[in-house]
C-alpha positions as a Markdown table, in Angstrom:
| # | Residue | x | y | z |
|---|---|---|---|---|
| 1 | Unk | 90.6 | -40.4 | -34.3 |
| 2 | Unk | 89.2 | -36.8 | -34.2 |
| 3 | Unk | 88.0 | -37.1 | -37.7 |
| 4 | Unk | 86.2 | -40.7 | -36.7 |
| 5 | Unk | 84.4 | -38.8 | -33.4 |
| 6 | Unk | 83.6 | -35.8 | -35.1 |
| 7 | Unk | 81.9 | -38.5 | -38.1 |
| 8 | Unk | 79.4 | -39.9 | -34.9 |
| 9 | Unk | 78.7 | -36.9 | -33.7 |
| 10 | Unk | 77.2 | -35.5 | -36.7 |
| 11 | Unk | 75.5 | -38.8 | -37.4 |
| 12 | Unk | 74.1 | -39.1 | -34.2 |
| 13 | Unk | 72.7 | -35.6 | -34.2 |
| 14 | Unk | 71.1 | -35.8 | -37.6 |
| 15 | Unk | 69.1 | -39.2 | -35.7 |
| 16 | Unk | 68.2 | -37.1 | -32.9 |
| 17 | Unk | 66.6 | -33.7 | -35.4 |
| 18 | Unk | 64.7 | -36.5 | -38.1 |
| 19 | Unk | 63.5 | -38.4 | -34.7 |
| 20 | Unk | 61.8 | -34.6 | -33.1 |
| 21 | Unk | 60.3 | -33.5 | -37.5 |
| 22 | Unk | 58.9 | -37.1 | -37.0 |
| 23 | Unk | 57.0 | -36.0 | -33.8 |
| 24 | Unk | 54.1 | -34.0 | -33.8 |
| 25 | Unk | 54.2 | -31.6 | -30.9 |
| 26 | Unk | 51.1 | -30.8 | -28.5 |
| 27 | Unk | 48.0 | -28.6 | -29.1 |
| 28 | Unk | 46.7 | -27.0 | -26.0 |
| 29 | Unk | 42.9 | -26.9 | -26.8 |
| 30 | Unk | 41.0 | -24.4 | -24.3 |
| 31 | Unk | 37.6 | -25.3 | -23.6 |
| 32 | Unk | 35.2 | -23.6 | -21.6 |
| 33 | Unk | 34.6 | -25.3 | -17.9 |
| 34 | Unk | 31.6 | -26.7 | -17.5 |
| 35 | Unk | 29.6 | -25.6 | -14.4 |
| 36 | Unk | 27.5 | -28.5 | -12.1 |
| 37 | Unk | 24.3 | -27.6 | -13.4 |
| 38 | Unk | 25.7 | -28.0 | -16.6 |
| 39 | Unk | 27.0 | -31.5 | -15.9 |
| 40 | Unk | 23.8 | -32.2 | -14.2 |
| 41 | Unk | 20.8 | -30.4 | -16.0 |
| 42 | Unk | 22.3 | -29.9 | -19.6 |
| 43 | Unk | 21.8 | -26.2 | -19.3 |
| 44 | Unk | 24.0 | -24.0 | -18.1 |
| 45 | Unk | 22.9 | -21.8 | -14.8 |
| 46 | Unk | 26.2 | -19.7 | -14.6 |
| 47 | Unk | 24.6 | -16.0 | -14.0 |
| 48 | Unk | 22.2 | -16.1 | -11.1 |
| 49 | Unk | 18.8 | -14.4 | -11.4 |
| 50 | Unk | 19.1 | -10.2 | -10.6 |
| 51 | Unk | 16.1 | -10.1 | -7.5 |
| 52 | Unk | 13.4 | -7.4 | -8.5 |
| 53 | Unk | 12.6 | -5.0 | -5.9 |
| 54 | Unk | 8.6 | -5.5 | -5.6 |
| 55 | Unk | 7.3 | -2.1 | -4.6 |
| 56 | Unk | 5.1 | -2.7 | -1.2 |
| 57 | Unk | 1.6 | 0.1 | -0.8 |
| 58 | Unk | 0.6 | -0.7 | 2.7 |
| 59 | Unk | -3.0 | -1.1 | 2.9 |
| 60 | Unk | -4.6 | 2.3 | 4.4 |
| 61 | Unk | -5.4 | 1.4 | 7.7 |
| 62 | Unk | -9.4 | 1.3 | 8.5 |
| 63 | Unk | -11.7 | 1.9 | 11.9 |
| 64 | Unk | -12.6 | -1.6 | 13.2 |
| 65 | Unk | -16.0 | -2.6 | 12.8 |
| 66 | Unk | -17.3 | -0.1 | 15.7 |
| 67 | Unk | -17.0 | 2.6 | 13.8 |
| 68 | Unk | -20.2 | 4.5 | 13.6 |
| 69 | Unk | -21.5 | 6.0 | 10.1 |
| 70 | Unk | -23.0 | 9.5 | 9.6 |
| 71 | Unk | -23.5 | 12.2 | 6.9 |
| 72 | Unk | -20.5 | 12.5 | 4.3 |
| 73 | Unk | -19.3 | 9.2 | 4.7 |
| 74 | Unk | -19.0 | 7.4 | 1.3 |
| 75 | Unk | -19.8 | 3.6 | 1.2 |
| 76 | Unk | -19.2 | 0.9 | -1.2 |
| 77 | Unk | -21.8 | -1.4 | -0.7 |
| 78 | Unk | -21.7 | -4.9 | -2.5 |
| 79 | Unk | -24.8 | -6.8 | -3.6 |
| 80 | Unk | -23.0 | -9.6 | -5.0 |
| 81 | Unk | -24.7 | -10.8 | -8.1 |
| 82 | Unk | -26.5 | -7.9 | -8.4 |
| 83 | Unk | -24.6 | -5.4 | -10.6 |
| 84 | Unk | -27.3 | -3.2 | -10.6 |
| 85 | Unk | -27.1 | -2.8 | -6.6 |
| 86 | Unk | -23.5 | -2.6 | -6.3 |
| 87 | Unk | -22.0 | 0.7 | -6.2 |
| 88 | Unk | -21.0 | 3.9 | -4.0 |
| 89 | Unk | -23.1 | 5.2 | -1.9 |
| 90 | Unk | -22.7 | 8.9 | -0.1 |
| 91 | Unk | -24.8 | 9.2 | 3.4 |
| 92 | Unk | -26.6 | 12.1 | 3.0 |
| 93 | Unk | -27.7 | 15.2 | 5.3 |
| 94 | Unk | -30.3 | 13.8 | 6.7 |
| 95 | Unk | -28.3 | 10.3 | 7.9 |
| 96 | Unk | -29.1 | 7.4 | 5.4 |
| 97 | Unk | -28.4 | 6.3 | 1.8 |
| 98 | Unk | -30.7 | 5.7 | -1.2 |
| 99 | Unk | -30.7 | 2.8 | -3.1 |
| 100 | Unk | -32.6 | 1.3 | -6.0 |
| 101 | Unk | -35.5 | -1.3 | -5.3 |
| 102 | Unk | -35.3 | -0.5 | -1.8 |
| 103 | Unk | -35.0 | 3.2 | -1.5 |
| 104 | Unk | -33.4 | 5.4 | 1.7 |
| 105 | Unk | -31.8 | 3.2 | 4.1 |
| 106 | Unk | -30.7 | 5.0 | 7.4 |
| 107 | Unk | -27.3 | 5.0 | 7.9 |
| 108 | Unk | -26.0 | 7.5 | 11.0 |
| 109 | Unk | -25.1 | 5.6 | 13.9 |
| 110 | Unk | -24.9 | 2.5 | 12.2 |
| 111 | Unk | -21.8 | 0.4 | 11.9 |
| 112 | Unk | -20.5 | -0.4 | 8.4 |
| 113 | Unk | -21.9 | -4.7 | 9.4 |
| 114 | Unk | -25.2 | -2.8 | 10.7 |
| 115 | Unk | -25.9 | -1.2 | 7.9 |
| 116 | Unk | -25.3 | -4.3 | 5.5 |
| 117 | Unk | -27.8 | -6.6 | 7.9 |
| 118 | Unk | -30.4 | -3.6 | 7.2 |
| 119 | Unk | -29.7 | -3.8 | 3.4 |
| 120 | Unk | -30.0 | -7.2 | 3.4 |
| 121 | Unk | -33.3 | -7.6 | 5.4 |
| 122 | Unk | -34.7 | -5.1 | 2.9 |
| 123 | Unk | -34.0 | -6.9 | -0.1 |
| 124 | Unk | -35.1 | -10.0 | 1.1 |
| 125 | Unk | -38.3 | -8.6 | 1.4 |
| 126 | Unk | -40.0 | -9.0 | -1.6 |
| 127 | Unk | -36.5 | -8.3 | -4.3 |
| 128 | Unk | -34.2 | -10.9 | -4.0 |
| 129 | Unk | -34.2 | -14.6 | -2.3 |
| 130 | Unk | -30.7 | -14.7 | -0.7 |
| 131 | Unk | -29.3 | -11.5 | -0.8 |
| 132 | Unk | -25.5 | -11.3 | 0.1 |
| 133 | Unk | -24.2 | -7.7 | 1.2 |
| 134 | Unk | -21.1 | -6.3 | 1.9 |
| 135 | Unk | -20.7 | -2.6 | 3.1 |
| 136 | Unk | -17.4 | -0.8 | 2.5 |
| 137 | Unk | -16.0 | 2.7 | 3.9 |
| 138 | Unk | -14.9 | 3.9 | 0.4 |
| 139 | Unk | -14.3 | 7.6 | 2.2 |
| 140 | Unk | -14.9 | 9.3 | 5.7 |
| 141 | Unk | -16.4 | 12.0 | 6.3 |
| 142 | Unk | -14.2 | 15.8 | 6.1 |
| 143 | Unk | -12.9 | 17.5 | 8.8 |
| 144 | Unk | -12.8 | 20.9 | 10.3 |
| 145 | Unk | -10.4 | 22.6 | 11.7 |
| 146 | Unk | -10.7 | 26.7 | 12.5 |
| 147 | Unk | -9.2 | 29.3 | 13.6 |
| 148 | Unk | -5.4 | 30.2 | 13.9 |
| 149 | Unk | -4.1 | 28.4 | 10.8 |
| 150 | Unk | -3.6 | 29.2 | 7.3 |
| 151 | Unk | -5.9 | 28.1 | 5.7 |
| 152 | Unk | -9.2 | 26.9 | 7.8 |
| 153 | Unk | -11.4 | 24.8 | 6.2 |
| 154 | Unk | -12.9 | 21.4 | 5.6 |
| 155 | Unk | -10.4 | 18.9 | 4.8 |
| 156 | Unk | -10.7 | 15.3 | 3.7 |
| 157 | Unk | -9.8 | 12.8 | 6.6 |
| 158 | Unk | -7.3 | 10.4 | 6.6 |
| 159 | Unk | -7.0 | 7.5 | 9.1 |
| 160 | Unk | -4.6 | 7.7 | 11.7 |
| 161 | Unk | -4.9 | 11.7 | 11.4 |
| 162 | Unk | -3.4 | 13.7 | 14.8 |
| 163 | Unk | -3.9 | 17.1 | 15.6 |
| 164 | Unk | -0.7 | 18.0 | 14.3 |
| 165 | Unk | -0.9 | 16.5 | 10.8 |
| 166 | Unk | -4.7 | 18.4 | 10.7 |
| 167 | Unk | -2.6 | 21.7 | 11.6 |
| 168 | Unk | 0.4 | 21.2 | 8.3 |
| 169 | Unk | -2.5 | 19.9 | 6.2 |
| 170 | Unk | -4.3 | 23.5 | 7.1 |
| 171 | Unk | -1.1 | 25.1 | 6.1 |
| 172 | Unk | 0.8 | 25.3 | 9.5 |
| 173 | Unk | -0.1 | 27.9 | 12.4 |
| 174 | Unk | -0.7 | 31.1 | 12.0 |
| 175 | Unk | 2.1 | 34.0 | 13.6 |
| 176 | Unk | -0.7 | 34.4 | 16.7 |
| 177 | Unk | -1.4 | 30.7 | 17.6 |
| 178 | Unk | -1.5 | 28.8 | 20.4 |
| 179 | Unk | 0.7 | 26.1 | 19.4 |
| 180 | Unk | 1.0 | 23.5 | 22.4 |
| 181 | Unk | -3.1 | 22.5 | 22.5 |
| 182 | Unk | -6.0 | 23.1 | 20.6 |
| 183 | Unk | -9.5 | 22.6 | 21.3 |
| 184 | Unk | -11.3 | 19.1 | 19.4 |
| 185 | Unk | -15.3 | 19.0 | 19.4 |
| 186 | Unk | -16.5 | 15.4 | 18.7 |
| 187 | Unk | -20.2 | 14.5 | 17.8 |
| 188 | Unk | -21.1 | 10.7 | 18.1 |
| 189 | Unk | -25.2 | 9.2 | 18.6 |
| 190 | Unk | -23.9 | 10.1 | 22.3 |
| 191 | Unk | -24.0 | 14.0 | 21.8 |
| 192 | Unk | -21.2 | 16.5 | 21.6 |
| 193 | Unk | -18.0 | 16.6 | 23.5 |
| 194 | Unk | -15.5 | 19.4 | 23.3 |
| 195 | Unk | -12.2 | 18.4 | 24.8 |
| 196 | Unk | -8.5 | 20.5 | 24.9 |
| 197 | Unk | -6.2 | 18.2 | 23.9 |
| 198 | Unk | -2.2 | 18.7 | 23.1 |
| 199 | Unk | -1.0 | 18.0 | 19.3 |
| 200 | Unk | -0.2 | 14.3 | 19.3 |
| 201 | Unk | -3.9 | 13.1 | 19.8 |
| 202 | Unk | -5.5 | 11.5 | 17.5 |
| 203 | Unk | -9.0 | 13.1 | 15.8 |
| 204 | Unk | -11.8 | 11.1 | 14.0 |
| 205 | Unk | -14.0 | 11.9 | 10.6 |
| 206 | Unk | -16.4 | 14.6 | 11.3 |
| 207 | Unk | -14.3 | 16.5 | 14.3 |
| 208 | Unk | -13.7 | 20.2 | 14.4 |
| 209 | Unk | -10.0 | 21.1 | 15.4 |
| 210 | Unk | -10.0 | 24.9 | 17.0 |
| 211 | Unk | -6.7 | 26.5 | 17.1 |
| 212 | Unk | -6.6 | 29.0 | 19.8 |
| 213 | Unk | -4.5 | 32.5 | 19.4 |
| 214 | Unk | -2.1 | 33.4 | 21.9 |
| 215 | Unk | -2.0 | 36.5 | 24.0 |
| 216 | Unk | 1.9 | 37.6 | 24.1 |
């Protein structure tokens, strides 16, 4: 009886091994996940754009259109269509800017808009038919600034220029100076004003900065 069970047991087991040769086992096949634009677009959209850092030059800021012109102040003044017109145009000593066709044009006292009306009504008379002109500040006129620095001089102006950056532009005060107000003289078509004024005001193309020296 042992013999007989021992008989189906082996039978039964060979059935069960040629059953599991017979069947082919699995294959796990990886295969790379496809994203929603790629289901959507066809293309795949996995690594998001790297932002580039735009660098940003502020423009320089200008005097509004009352600002009033005078000697040293270089202007780029725009004749458009007329190559030969267009260029850069210093004012001169005596106040006004020469030009081709229409010669010296005075400039001091005029406003930048002025100026450009002037030009225009010139070359209309007799040059060109319809003259279009735009005037420019390509450059203001130098300051001073004297006395108790290190290096006194005349010194290209900047807009939005205080007393103090005049004074570290001049090389910084001197070991004597008077270091809490200077003295500002201002010339405008008005006349002269002289005016003592502490180191956060503001000064304007053409002014004279006088650093005073202390006395202890």
């Amino acid at each position: 009886m042992r013999v007989v069970r021992g008989v189906i047991l082996c039978l039964l087991t060979a059935l069960a091994l040629a059953g599991c040769m017979r069947r082919s086992a699995p294959v796990a096949v990886v295969q790379p996940q496809a994203d929603l634009d790629t289901m959507t677009y066809g293309q795949s959209h996995a690594t998001a754009p790297v932002p580039v850092a735009v660098a940003y030059a502020p423009e320089p800021v200008r005097y509004d259109t009352a600002y009033r012109l005078d000697a040293g102040d270089k202007l780029r003044v725009v004749v458009y269509g007329q190559e030969g017109l267009t260029n850069t145009y210093a004012i001169d000593a005596g106040g006004s800017i020469t030009m081709p066709l229409i010669g010296s044009v005075p400039a001091r006292g005029k406003t930048p808009a002025g100026l450009a009306a002037d030009i225009t009504a010139k070359l209309r008379n007799g040059f060109i038919r319809e003259p279009s002109v735009a005037v420019e500040i390509e450059a203001y006129r130098p300051f001073f600034i004297l006395g108790e620095v290190a290096a006194p001089g005349q010194y290209p102006y900047v807009p939005n220029m205080t007393v103090e950056s005049a004074v570290a532009i001049a090389g910084g005060f001197s070991p004597r100076a008077l270091r809490d107000r200077v003295t500002i003289t201002h010339n405008d078509p008005t006349g002269t004003m002289r005016t003592v004024v502490p180191l956060g005001t503001a000064i304007s193309p053409g002014d004279t900065v006088l650093v005073g020296e202390r006395w202890f």
